[in-house]
C-alpha angles and dihedrals in degrees: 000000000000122000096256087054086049095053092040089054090053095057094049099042081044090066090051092050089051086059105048093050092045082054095043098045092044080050096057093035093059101092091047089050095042088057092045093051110027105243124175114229086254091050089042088056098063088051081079098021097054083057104062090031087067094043093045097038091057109030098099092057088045091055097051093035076057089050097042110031097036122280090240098057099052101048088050104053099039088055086064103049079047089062089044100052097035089064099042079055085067092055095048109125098184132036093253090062098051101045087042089058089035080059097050088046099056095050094051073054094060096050093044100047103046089052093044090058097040092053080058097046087040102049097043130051124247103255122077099325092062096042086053093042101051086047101054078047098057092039094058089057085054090045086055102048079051100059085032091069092049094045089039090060096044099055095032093063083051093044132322088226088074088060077074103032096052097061086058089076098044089050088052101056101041084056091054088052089047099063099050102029101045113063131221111261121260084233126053117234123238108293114247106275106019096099118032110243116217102252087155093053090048100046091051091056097050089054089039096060081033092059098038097053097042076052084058101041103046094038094100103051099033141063138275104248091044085053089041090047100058084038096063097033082055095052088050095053092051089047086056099052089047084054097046087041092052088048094034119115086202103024125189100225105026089215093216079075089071094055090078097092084202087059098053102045088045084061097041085055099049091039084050095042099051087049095060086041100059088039102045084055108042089048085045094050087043096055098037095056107019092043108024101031099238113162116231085262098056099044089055087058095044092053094040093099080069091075096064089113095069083070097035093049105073101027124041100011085070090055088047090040093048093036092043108017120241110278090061089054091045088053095037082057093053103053092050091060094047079055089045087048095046104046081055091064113083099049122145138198095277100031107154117237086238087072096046087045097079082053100056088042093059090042094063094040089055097057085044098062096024110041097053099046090045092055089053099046097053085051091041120114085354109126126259098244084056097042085107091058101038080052096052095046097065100038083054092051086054099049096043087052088053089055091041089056099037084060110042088050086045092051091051099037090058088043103054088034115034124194104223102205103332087309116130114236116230134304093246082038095054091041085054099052090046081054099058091037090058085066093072096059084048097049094047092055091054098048091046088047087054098045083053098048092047104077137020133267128258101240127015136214116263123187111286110264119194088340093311135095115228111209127194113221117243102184117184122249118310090017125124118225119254123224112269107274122172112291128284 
């Protein structure tokens, strides 16, 4: 790549890396701002939830807003509403206020990471350059959770509030870099107000995953007819924007997207994937301080191997990728983490740190070989005027997953382990609802392993052939065949 490739990829994969550290940090900070501000385990729960609430609710909008109103432009202004609203987090005094400015960061998430993708699907080539590329980009986010567990552990034993304070300066100074390092585009984008951008759309399928995760969260301590009643309000909501999106001259989602069965179950792994993820941590977080009596620090530490992947990603999952195709490594991910879920279980009130160990190993070797592959098949074969959207389809699919499985491990959590008027269970009573909540992150590996083992790949692996793979395209149904490219 030439230098000013080089220079354009740092300060993308320095915005991802931005968001993996502010999610870590905020991770390992829960139990210390819980305690500040009195939050119950289900209010606790939508600090992380309204997050991701907020990125996955309006990505789709983000990806096409990138297609349609420059790439550039976007990435660049809505890296500029995340510093501000990182930094006004730090100053909540009540958990309102904190999970409000969690929600507007989160969206200013959601514009600012499709368009930073698409600028990399859209400048290099798919082959060998884009692959690497996507990798080192995925590997950067996981460099940054890594060093956001660390750096969690170490201000949060100051003061939780510098868990949002500290992401101001990195933001600072990737938006600095943006504006010299990433060039304007040859071509302008469509000028504001040309082409009529889906807010509708946008605003029903953020109800819709609202509503269906509140479903999911309150199931368990209310009624039937409350829980009924936002399932059915949820579903409704979905029906509408599949309605506004059939009748739309610029839809959000153009439907015919859907039809690639690739496509779908890419975005049901990664949906399924990221669910086990957020709830395998924040069970894990939960059990290793408010149990055990870890401090902030120790549990970092404790969590670091999981960062393996900020090493694996861009190293030895593109000679697997290259060597197996992506939907074995995907698989191969994904089993490892049903292994890393299931050796958790069974730990105790005085479980070493040696038996957890192999867990937290497998975690991180899962997203290693899962999380990149995934990013490049969803983009994979997508044109490049909907590379936004294609973008923003499957990061959606991961952030409504979080909150799907921050959720589901929250609900039985509560349910196997009340909480009688602020007051903590026991400690047998609590073990016993971490227990039963390990079995969402669980769950939600094997069903992604078997969406991926259900259906073949895209493209396959062919012999190496002068340093590059040739593939043969194998399109479902109705697709067209691309042209042979290096193997995914």
């Amino acid at each position: 790549m030439s230098t000013r490739a080089w220079g354009m990829l740092f300060v993308l994969c320095g915005a991802i890396f931005l968001e993996g550290i502010d999610v870590a940090m905020l991770n390992v900070a829960l139990p210390s701002i819980r305690a500040d501000l009195g939050l119950s385990t289900g209010e606790l729960q939508w600090v992380m939830s309204a997050y991701v609430l907020g990125y996955g609710g309006f990505m789709m909008l983000g990806g096409r807003a990138a297609d349609l109103l420059g790439r550039r432009r976007m990435f660049v202004g809505w890296l500029s509403v995340f510093l501000l609203f990182s930094g006004l987090g730090g100053l909540a005094t009540e958990g309102w206020m904190l999970i409000a400015a969690r929600f507007v960061t989160g969206v200013a998430a959601a514009f600012m990471t499709p368009a930073g993708l698409s600028i990399i699907t859209t400048t290099f080539p798919e082959g060998p350059r884009r692959d690497r590329a996507l990798l080192i980009y995925s590997g950067t986010a996981a460099g940054g959770f890594s060093l956001g567990l660390v750096l969690g552990g170490l201000l949060s034993s100051v003061d939780w509030r510098w868990v949002f304070f500290a992401p101001v300066l990195v933001s600072l100074v990737v938006l600095l870099a943006a504006l010299v390092l990433i060039p304007r585009p040859a071509e302008q984008p469509v000028a504001p107000g040309s082409q009529p951008v889906d807010i509708t759309g946008a605003l029903l399928i953020t109800v819709a995953l609202m509503l269906l995760a509140v479903t999911v969260e309150r199931a368990t301590h209310t009624g039937i007819g409350w829980t009924a009643a936002t399932l059915a309000a949820g579903l409704a909501a979905l029906t509408a924007f599949v309605a506004v999106e059939r009748r739309s001259a610029a839809p959000l989602l153009r439907l015919g997207i859907l039809r690639s069965g690739t496509l779908l179950r890419v975005n049901a792994a990664g949906l399924l994937l990221a669910a086990a993820f957020f709830a395998f941590q924040f069970i894990a977080v939960l059990y290793l301080q408010e149990l055990r009596g870890w401090s902030t620090m120790k549990t970092s530490l404790a969590m670091l191997v999981m960062g393996i992947d900020a090493v694996l990603a861009p190293t030895l999952t593109p000679r697997l990728v290259n060597r197996y195709g992506n939907a074995r490594v995907i698989l191969g991910g994904l089993l490892l983490a049903v292994a890393g879920y299931g050796l958790f279980l069974p730990i105790g009130l005085d479980t070493v740190y040696l038996a957890m160990f192999p867990s937290m190993l497998l975690v991180g070797l899962s997203f290693a070989l899962a999380y990149g592959p995934l990013t490049i098949s969803a983009t994979d074969g997508i044109e490049e005027s909907e590379q936004g959207l294609a973008g923003g389809l499957l990061y959606t699919s991961f952030q409504f997953g979080a909150a799907l499985g921050l959720s589901a491990a929250t609900a039985v959590n509560v349910a196997v382990a009340p909480e009688a008027g602020g007051v903590a269970a026991s400690a047998q009573t609590m073990l016993d609802g971490f227990h039963a909540a390990l079995l969402v992150p669980l769950g939600a590996a094997i069903l992604a392993a078997a969406v991926i083992a259900a259906g073949p790949t895209r493209r396959r692996p062919a012999p190496v052939v002068g340093g590059a793979a040739a593939t043969v395209a194998t399109p479902p149904a109705g697709e067209s065949v691309p042209a042979p490219s290096v193997s995914r």
